[in-house]
N, C-alpha and C positions, 0 to 999 in steps of 0.2 A: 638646551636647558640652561637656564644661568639661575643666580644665587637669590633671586629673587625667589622663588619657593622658599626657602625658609628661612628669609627675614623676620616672615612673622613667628615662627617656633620660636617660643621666649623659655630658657629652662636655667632650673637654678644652679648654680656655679658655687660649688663649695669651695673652690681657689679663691673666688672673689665676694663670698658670701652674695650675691648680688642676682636676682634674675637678670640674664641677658639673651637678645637674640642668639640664635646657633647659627654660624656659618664655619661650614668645613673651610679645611685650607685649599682642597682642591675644590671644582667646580661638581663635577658629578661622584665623587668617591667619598666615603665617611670611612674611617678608620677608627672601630673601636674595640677598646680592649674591657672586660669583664671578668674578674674574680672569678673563677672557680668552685669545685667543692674540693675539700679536703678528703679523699678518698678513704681515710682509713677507718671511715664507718658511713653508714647509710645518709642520705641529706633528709633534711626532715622539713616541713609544711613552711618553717621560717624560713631556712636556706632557697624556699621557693616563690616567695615571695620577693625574693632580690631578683631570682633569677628571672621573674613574668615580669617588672617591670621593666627591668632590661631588653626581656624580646616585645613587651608594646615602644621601648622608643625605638628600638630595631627598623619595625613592622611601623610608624608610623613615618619615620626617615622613609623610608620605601614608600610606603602610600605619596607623601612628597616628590619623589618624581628620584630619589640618588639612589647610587648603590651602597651597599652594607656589607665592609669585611668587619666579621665579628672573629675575634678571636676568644678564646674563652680557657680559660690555665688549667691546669688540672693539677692537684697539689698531692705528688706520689711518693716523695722521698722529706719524710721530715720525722722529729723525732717520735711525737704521737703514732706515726704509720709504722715504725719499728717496732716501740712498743707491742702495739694491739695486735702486729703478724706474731709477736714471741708468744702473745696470749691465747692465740688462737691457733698456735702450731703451726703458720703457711708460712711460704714466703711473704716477703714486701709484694711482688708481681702477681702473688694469687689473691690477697687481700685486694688489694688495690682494684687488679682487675672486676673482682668480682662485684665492688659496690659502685664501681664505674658504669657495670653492666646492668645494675640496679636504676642507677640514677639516669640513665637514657632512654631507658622501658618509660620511666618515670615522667621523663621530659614530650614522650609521644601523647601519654595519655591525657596530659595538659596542655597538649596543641600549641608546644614553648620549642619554637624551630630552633632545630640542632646548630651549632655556631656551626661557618662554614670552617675555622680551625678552631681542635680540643684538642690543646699539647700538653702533655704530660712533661712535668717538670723533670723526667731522667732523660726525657729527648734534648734538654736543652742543661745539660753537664757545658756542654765543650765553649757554651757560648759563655754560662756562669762564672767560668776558668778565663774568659778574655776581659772577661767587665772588673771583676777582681784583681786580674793583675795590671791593668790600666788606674785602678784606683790605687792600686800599690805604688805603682811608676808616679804618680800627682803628689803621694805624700797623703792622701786622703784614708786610705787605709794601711795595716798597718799586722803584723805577726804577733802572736804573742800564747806564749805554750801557760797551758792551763788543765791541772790534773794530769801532764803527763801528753798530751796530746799538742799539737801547736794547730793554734785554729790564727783566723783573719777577723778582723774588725774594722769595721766603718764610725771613724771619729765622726761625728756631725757638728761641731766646733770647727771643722775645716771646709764644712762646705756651707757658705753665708749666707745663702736662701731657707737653711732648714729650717722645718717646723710653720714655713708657709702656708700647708696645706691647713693644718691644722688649728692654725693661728695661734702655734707654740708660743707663753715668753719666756724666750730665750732669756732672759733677764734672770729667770730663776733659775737657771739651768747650774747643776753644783760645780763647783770648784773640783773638787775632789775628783780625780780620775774614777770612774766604773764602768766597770762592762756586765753587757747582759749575755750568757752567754749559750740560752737555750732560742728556741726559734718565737715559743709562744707564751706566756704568762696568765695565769687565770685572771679574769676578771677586765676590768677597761684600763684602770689608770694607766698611765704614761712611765715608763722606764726609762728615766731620764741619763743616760749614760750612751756609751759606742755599742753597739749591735753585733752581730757575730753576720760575718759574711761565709764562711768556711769552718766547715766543723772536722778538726782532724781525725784522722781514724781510732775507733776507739774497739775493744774487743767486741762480736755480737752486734758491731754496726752497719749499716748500710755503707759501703764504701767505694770508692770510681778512684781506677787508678788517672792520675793528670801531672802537669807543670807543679801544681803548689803541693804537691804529695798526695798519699790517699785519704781520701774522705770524703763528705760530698756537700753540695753545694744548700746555704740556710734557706730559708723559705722566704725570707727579705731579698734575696738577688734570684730567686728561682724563675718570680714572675718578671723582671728586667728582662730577665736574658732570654725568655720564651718571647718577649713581644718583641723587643728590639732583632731579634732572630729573624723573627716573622715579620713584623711589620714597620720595621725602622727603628728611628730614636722619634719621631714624629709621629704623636696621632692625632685624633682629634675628641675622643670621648673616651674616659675611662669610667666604669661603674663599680660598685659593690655597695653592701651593706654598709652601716654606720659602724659595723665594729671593724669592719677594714681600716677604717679612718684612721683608729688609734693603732698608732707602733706600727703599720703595715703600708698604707698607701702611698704617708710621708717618707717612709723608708725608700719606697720603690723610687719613689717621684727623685731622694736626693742622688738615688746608684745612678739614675738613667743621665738627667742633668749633671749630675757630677765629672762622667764621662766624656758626653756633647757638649757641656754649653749651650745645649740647646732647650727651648722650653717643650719639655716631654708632651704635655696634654692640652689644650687649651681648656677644655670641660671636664668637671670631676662633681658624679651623682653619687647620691650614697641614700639608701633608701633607709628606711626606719625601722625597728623592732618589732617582732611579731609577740603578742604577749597570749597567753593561755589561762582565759578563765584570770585575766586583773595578771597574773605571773610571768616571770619570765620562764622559757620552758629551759628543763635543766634535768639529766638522768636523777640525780637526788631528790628534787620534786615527784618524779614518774609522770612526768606529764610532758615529756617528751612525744610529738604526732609526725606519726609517717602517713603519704598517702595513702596509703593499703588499710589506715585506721579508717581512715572517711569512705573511701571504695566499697570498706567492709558492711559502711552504717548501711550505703544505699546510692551514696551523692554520687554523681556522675563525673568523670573529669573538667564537665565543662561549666558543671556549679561551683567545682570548686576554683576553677580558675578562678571565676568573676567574681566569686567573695574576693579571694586576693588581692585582685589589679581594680579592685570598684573603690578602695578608701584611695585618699591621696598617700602616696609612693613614700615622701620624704615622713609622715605622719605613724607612729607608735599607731598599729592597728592589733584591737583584742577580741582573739578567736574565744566564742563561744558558741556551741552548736545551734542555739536559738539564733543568733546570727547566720549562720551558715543557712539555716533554713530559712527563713526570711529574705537574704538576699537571691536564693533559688525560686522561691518563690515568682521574686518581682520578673529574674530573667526570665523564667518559664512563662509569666504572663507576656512579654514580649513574645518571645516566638510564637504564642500561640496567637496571636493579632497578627503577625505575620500572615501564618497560615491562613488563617479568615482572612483575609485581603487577598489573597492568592486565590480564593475558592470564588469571588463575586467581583462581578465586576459589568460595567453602562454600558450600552453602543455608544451616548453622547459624552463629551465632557462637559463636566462641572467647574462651575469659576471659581466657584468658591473652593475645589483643592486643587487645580492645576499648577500651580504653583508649589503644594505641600511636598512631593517627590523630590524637588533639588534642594528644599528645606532641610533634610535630614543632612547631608553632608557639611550645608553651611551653619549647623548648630555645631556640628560635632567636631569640624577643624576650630571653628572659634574657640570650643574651651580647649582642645587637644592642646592649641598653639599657647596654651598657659600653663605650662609645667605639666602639661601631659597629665589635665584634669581630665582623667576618664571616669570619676560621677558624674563630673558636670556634662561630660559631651554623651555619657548613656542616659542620664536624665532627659537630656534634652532631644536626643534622637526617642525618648520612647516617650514623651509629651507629641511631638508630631506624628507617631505611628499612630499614639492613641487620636487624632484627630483624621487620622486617614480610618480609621476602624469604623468612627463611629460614623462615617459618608462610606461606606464601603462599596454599598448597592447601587452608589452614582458613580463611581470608579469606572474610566473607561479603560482597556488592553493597555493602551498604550502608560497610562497614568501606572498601574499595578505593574508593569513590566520597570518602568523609572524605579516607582518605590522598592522592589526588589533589586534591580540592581543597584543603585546607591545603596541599599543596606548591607550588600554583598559587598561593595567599595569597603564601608566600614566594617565590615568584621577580616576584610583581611588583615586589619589592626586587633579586631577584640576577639576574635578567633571565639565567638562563642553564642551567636545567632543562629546558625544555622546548623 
């Protein structure tokens, strides 16, 4: 196999704002890394819509001809997770676990393949402990006792790529020394100051005895030290949401580089907002959607995949159930043209569709191979079904046998045909 499969995959590069082909560094391995759920409460219909584009570029890497280590973070030790265990009576490990156990139930029913690694951020303490004191030893990071506790910080004044990802200017960046010194902050804007890498131990806290004292590791070097653990300082795709972007990917991107000198990721996706009804979805709205709401109306797991993964990935898509029903619709009319092509079929063949059967793959990599347009490459495989449907009666064995297998080619990307 050589690199010519996916010279034509062209996907967009939020490092470089720029569509470019995709070439891994190695010839047959793709190394990628993917955000997480933050475990200390249930993932909801947005947080899955990151995670379905992510297993169509997975799933179509693969259909291309490479292999796929997906790693995927599991985010089990942060201040939100403490909270919510204190509010809910469990431990950290019984919360955590339990919506862990939610959200994999979750991932079956939506035919979203499990990463081949799910590391939970308390597995990866000892490494968080070696990234932090390496950033100490550079001068990059730095002690400083706050309320009583002594936590670590990450200047990014000291490491001179920052804000890359993001396309920070650094031009604005204050003067005035501050730290941020929780893991998360509501809302988008940018907190322009040093980061907390180590949160020292505080009463009622989650805490890991280590070298830099007790406490445990911030949610900014959780996911470093989980990939680089696992998969080097080198990978080749990192994804998540667009709210990764701010305060989290750039953070990750300067721990890992800070350390190597080396360029952490060559590709970085970040897929877009899921909105509810025009809103963002938000507990204070109540308009917060778990699967088990749509499962409950009627929708099947695999209507609701394909509303998901059917708008373009990088693009604000807004759930409405009249959407929802409507894009079920269209896929149900597919499969059922399926089906009718499968029940008829010529002894001769027809000139007029011998050619239609290898038709459906070469519509569907042509748009796939553009930022992984899956309307345009399901539009376009279900324009050629609909023309194999309506010759169906001339269809010979062999003809229906192509058009099913090449549709089965493609749904082992769109997992939702058959």
């Amino acid at each position: 196999m050589t690199n010519n499969l996916t010279v034509s995959l062209h996907l967009y590069n939020t490092l470089t704002s720029k569509t470019e082909p995709f070439l891994p560094r190695e010839d047959k391995q793709v190394k990628m890394y993917t955000c997480g759920p933050s475990t200390y409460q249930p993932a909801h219909i947005g947080n899955y819509r990151t995670f379905l584009y992510e297993d169509i570029l997975q799933r179509y890497i693969e259909y291309l001809g490479y292999k796929v280590i997906r790693l995927m973070t599991l985010t089990d030790v942060e201040d939100k997770a403490v909270e919510q265990a204190k509010k809910e009576n469990l431990t950290l490990e019984q919360l955590t676990a339990k919506n862990e156990a939610t959200f994999f139930l979750d991932f079956n029913l939506l035919k979203n393949k499990e990463p081949d690694l799910a590391i939970r951020a308390s597995s990866a303490i000892d490494q968080a402990v070696k990234l932090i004191q390496q950033l100490l030893q550079k001068g990059i990071a730095y002690t400083h006792t706050y309320r009583g506790t002594e936590n670590v910080y990450f200047d990014p004044l000291k490491f001179k790529d920052f804000g890359k990802l993001a396309h920070l200017d650094m031009t604005k960046w204050p003067k005035k020394k501050r730290r941020f010194h929780k893991d998360t902050y509501p809302g988008t804007p940018w907190t322009r100051g040093d980061f907390v890498l180590w949160h020292g131990c505080k009463p009622n806290d989650a805490c890991y005895e280590s070298p830099l004292g007790r406490g445990r590791p911030s949610w900014n070097v959780q996911d470093p030290a989980i990939v680089t653990k696992h998969l080097g300082f080198q990978i080749d795709l990192a994804c998540g949401g667009i709210d990764n972007l701010v305060r989290h990917h750039d953070y990750n991107l300067a721990v890992v580089e800070a350390v190597s000198g080396l360029q952490f990721s060559k590709f970085w996706l970040h897929g877009g907002h899921l909105l509810v009804d025009g809103k963002k979805m938000s507990k204070s709205k109540g308009n917060v959607l778990y699967l088990k709401d749509l499962l409950d109306k009627g929708f099947s797991g695999q209507q609701i995949r394909f509303f998901l993964i059917y708008a373009p990935y990088r693009e604000k898509l807004d759930f409405t159930l009249d959407g929802l029903v409507q894009t079920s619709q269209k896929l149900d009319a597919l499969k059922e043209m399926i089906i009718q092509i499968q029940t008829e079929n010529s002894q001769t063949s027809n000139p007029q569709t011998i050619e239609l059967p290898q038709k459906i793959r070469v519509v569907f990599e042509e748009k796939m191979n553009e930022n992984l347009d899956v309307r345009g490459a399901f539009d376009g495989v279900y324009d050629v079904v609909m023309r194999l449907h309506l010759m169906r009666d001339s269809l010979s064995i062999e003809e229906v046998s192509a058009t099913v297998n090449n549709l089965q080619r493609v749904d082992s990307v769109l997992q939702c045909l058959f």
